[in-house]
N, C-alpha and C positions, 0 to 999 in steps of 0.2 A: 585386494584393495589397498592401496599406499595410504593410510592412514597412521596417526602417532600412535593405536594400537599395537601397530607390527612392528614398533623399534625394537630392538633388543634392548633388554632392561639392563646390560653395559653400557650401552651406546647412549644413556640416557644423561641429560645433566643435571651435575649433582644441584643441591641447594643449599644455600649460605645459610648461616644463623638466625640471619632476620628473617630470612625467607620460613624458616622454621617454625620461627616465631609466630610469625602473619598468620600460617596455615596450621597452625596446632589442631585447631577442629576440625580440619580435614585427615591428619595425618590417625591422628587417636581411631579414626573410621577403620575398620579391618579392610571394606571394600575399596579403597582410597588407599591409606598407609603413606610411606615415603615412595615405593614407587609408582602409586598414581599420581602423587604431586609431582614427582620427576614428568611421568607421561603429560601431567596438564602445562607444565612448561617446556615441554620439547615440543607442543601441539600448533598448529597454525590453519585460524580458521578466520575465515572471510564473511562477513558481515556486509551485505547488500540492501543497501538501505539504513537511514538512523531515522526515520521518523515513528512512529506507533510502537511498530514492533521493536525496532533496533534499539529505542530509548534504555528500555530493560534487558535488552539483549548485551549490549556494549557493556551494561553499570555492571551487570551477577559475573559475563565473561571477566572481564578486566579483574574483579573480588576475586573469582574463584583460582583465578594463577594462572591462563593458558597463556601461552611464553609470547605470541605472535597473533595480533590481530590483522585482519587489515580491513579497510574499510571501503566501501563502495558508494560514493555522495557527490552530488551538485548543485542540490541545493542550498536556498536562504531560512534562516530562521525567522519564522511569522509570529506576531501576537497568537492567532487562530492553533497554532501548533500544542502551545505553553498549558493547556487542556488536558493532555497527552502524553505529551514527549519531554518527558520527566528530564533526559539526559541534560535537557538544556533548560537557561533561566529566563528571566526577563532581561537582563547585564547581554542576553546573548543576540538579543531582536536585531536584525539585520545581517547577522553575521553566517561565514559559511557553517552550513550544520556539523561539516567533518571537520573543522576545526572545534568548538563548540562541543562534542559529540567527545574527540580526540582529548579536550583539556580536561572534562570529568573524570571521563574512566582511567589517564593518567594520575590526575589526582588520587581516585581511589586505590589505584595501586602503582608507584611508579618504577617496578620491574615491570613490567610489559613491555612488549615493542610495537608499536600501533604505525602502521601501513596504511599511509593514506592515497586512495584511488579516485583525486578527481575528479569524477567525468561519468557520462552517464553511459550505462555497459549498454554495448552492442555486440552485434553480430562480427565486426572487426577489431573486436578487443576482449571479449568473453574470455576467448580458453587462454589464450596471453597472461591472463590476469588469474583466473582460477586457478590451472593448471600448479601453481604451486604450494596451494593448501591445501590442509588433509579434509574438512570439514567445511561447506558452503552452510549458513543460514540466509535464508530467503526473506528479509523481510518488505516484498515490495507490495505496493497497492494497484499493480497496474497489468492484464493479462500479457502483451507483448515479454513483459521482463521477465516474469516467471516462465511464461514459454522458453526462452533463451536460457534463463538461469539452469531450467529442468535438464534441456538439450546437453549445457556444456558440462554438465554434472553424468550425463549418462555417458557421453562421448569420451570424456577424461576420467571416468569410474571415480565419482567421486559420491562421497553420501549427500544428501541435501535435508536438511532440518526444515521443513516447511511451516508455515502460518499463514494466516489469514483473519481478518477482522472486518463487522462490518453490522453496523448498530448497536446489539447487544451480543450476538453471537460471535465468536471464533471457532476454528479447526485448525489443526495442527496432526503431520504425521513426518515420519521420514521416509524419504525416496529415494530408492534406486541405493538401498545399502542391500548389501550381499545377495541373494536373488529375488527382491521385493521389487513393488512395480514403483512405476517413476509416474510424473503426474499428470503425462499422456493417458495413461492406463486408467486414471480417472476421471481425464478431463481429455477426449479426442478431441475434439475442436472447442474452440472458444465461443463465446454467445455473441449474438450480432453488439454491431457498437451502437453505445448507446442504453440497452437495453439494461444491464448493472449499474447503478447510481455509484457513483463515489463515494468516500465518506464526507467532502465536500458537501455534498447535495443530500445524503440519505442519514446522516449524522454517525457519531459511533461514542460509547459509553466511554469515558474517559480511562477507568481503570481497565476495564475489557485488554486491552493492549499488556499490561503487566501481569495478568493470566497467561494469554497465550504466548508473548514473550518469553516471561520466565521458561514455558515447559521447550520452548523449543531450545532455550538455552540449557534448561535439564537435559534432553535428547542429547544436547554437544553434548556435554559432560561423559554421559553412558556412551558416546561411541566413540570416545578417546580415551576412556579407560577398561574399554570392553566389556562393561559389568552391567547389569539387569538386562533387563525384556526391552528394549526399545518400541516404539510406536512404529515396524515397519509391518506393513499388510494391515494398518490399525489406521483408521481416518479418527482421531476426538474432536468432540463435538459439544461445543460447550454452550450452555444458553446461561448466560448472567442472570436474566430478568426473571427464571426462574429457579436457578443455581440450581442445573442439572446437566451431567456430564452422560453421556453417550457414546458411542462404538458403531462403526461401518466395518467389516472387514472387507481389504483391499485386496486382490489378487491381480499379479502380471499376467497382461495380457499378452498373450504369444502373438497378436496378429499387430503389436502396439510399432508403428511404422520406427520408433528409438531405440528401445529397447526389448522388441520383438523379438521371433527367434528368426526373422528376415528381414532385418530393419532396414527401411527405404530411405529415412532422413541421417545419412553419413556426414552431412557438416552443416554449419549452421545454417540459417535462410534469413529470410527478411519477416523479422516476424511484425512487426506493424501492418504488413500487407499481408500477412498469416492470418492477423488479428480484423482484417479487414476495414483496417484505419485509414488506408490512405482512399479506398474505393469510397469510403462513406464520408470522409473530411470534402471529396471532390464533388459529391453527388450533394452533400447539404449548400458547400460555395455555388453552386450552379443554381442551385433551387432558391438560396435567400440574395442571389443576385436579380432574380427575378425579382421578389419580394422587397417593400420597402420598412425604411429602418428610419427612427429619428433617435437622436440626441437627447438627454436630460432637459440639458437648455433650451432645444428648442420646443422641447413638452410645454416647460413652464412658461416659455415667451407665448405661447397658443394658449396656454390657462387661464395665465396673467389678461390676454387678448379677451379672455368672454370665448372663445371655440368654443362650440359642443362637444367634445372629446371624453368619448366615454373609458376611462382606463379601465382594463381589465387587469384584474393581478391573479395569476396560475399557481400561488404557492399553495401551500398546508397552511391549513388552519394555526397551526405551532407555530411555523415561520411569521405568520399575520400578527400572532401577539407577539413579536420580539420587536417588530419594525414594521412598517406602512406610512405610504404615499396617502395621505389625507384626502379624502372624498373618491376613494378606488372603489370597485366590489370585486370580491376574493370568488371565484369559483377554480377549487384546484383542478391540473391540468387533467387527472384521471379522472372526475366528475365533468369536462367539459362536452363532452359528445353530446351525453344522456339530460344534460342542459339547458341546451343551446339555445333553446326557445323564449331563454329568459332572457336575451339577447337579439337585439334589431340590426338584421343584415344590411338598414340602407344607414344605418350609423358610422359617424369616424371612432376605430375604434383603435386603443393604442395598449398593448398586451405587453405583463412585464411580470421577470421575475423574481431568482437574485439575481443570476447574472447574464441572463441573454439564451439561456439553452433550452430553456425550459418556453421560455416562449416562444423562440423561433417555430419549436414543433406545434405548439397552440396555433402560430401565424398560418401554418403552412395545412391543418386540420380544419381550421376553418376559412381556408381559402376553398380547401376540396369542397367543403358542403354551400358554396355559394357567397360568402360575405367578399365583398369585394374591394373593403374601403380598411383593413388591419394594414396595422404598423407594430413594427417591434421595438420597444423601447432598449437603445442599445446597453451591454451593461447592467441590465436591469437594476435593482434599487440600490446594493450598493456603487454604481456610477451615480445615481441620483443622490445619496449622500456627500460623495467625496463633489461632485460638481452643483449641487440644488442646495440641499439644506444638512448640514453636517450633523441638526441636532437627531436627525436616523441613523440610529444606532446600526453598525457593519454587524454581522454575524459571519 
């Protein structure tokens, strides 16, 4: 495996005084010394993604000395972010995250050389872009990416430091280092779309992200200096809510179509249509083409009107107390079946969430059981704030 492991420890570059200086408590390590710090500045690893995970990924990388970052982003910096994603501030709202992302971790250390990747990785630019670091970290939220990420990590023998986050829980392992399984082997197919909330929608514990961050940024470290037990064949499993740590062991799967010992996926694919994104984006526009939708404004111009419009609102009870549409009734969407009765099918009824997803499926469930007169409020409440009344609060 081409990793900065395998340099020769001549081939390594030396470091200047200051550099000495910076890293005194790395070098006094026996496991570390001067030529681990050599190896962590010869080292070039690639960072997919600066949100959750990358926040603490970018800050401890950049600290700890490795010579070559680079960075994979295209997105904008959100208020909603600033929760989380430590690398950035309030000074940074609007701006691109890999600039943003780029100007901290220069600051924290400015020997680094930080590689910035534009653009969001695909199937025609993955191994282009990987292809010249020794270490991938994965920190994305979304299965298509990670699909890809895993793919071009297996294809170009490369390690991959994995994470994941989502409410209170993370997991974190490494994939596809020296005969360990890649994360086919634990994940053959993806869940239908739809069915995993985002952290958008299902929220996620704010520090939770600098746990599993850090370890996967620990994981760099040990596979660029060759030294301890890495997390390979090892899933961790961490529950915040009850600060307790866990173990899965992982074994390679010989029938695993990547990294099998017959693999059948030799280049990349279209992993959105892997993921079953485009089948499902087509099949919902067909179904809420049927289905009608109204506007904030025109909610309130029918309100305002005296309508009988009975709004239904699909969120969580938790969501209810942050924000609400004044004179709604809250039955969330996973209580609406077992419900339903509480609800008159010859009513105008107009269903809403935060933002339009959650109700469309409410619209289209109680279309199936007979109501024939639902509307989806588009946008749901936050468009009703930014266009109705601003004093409801966005979450």
């Amino acid at each position: 495996m081409a990793t900065a492991t395998m340099t020769p420890a001549a081939a390594l570059p030396e470091l200047t005084n200051e550099e000495i200086l910076r890293y005194s408590r790395h070098l006094i390590l026996p496991e570390v010394g001067m030529e681990g710090q050599r190896r962590l500045k010869a080292a070039k690893v690639l960072m997919v993604g600066t949100g959750g995970l990358g926040a603490p990924l970018g800050m401890y990388l950049a600290a700890v000395g490795v010579g070559r970052i680079g960075i994979v982003d295209f997105d904008t910096v959100d208020v909603t972010n600033l929760q989380r994603q430590i690398i950035h501030g309030q000074k940074d709202i609007g701006r691109k995250k890999i600039d943003s992302a780029a100007e901290t971790m220069q600051d924290i250390n400015p020997y680094l050389e930080i590689v910035k990747h534009e653009t969001f990785l695909t199937s025609a630019n993955a191994l282009d872009i990987i292809k010249d670091y020794d270490v991938v970290v994965d920190g994305t939220d979304n299965f298509p990416t990670r699909y890809l990420v895993n793919d071009a990590c297996v294809l170009l023998n490369k390690p991959n430091a994995y994470g994941s986050i989502f409410r209170f829980e993370g997991q974190a392992t490494v994939f596809h280092h020296e005969d360990g399984p890649c994360y086919r082997c634990l994940y053959p197919e993806p869940p239908p779309p739809g069915l995993v909330p985002s952290c958008a929608e299902g929220g996620v514990l704010g520090i939770l992200p600098a746990i599993i961050g850090s370890i996967q940024a620990t994981e760099t470290v040990k596979l660029i200096l060759g030294k301890g037990e890495t997390l390979k064949g090892r899933l961790l499993l961490y529950d915040s809510l009850n600060m307790k740590f866990r173990e899965l062991k992982l074994r390679r799967n010989p029938e695993c179509p990547v990294c099998g010992d017959h693999p059948t996926v030799t280049e990349l694919i279209d992993y959105q249509e892997f993921c079953g994104i485009p089948q499902q984006a087509a099949k919902e526009a067909e179904q809420e083409g049927k289905l009608s939708e109204i506007t904030p404004l025109e909610l309130k111009a029918k309100l305002d009107a005296g309508e009988p419009i009975f709004v239904l609102d699909v969120r969580e009870p938790h969501e209810y107390e942050i924000a609400r549409i004044e004179g709604t009734t809250l039955i969330p969407l996973g209580q609406l079946a077992r419900r339903v009765e509480e609800l008159d099918s010859t009513a105008d009824i107009v269903i809403h969430c935060k933002s339009g997803m959650r109700s469309a499926k409410a619209q289209r469930l109680l279309k199936d059981m007979g109501f024939s007169r639902v509307t989806n409020l588009t946008g749901g409440i936050l468009r009703w704030s930014e266009d109705v009344d601003p004093d409801v609060p966005q979450y």
